[in-house]
C-alpha positions as CSV (number, residue, x, y, z in Angstrom):
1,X,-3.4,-19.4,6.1
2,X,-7.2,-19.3,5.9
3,X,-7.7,-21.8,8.7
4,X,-5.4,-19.7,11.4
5,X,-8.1,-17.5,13.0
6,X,-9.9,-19.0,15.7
7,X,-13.3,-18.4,14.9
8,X,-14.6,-18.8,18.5
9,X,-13.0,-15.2,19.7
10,X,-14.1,-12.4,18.1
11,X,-10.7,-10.9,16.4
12,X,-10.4,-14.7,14.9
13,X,-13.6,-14.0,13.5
14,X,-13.0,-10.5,12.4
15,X,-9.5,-11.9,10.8
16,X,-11.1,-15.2,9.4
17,X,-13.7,-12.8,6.9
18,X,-11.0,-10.4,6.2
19,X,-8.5,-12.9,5.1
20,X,-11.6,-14.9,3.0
21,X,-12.8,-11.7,1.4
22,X,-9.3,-10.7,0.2
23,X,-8.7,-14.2,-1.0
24,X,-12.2,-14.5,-2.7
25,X,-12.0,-11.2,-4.5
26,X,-8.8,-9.8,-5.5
27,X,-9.3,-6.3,-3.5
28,X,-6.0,-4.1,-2.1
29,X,-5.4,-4.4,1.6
30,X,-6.2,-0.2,1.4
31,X,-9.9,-0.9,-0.6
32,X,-10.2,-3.9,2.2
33,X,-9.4,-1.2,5.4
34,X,-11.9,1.2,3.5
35,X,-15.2,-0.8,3.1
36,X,-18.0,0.4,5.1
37,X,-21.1,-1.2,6.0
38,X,-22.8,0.1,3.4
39,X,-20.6,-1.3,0.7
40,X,-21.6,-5.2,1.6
41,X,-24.3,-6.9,0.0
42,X,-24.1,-10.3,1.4
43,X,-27.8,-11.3,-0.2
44,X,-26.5,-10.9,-3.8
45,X,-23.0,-11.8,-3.2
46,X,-20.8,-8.6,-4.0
47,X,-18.7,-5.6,-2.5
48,X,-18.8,-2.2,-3.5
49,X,-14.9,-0.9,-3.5
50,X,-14.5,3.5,-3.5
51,X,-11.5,4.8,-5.3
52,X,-12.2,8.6,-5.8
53,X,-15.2,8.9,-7.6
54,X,-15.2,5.6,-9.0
55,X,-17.1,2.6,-7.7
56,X,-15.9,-1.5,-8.5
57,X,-19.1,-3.7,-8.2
58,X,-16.6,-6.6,-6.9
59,X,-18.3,-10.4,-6.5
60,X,-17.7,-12.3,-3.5
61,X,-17.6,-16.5,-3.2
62,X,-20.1,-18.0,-0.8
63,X,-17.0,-19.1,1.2
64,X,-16.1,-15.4,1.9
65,X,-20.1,-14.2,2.0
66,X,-20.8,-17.0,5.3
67,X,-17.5,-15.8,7.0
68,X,-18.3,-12.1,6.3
69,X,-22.0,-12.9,7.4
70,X,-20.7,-14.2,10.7
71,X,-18.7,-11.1,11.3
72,X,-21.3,-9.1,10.7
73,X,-23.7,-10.6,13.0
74,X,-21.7,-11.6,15.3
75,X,-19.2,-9.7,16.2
76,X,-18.4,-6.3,14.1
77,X,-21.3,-4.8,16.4
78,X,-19.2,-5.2,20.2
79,X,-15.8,-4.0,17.8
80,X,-17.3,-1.3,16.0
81,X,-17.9,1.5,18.4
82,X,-20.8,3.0,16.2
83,X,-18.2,3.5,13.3
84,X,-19.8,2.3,9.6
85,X,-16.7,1.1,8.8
86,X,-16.3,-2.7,8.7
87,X,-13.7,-3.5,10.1
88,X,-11.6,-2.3,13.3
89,X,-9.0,-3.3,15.6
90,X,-8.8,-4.6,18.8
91,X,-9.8,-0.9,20.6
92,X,-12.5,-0.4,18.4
93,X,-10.6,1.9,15.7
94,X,-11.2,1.5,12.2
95,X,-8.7,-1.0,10.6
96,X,-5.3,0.9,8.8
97,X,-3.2,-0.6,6.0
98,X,-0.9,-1.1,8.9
99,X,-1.9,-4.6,9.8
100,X,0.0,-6.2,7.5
101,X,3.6,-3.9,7.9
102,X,6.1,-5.2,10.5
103,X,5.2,-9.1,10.2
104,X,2.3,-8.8,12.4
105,X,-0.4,-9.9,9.9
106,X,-3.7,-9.2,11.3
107,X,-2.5,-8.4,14.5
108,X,-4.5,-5.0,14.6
């Protein structure tokens, strides 16, 4: 499942760090569709998940940190549309918990 995405378009890249980072860490497809730019820490290696008022300090594996990294620098910027979230679909909307329903994993 990991090694589906192809890496060399940009929604294989997008899907490639999305699938690592829920593999590496645990995290709900909703805190997943939530993270903002702001909540990634790639130099130290962790995500900040928001549930209410509460915060989870969540660690991320190397594996997951270099694909996220490579989002991040390479593509999130032509997706995003100026949004902070991190990830979006393929017109530039923020990501819903919606990409997994209907057997179209990732498809967003």
């Amino acid at each position: 499942l990991l090694c589906q995405p192809d890496v060399s378009e940009a929604k294989g890249c997008r899907d490639k760090a999305m699938l690592e980072l829920l593999y590496a860490t645990g995290i709900r497809v909703t805190e997943l569709v939530t993270l903002k730019l702001t909540d990634v820490n790639i130099k130290l290696g962790f995500i900040e998940c928001h549930d209410g008022d509460r915060v989870r300090t969540v660690p991320v594996a190397e594996v997951a940190q270099r694909a996220l990294s490579r989002y991040i620098t390479e593509v999130r910027d032509d997706m995003s549309g100026g949004s902070d979230y991190l990830f979006f679909n393929c017109k530039g909307a923020p990501m819903t918990t919606g990409i997994l329903e209907d057997n179209k994993v990732l498809c967003g």
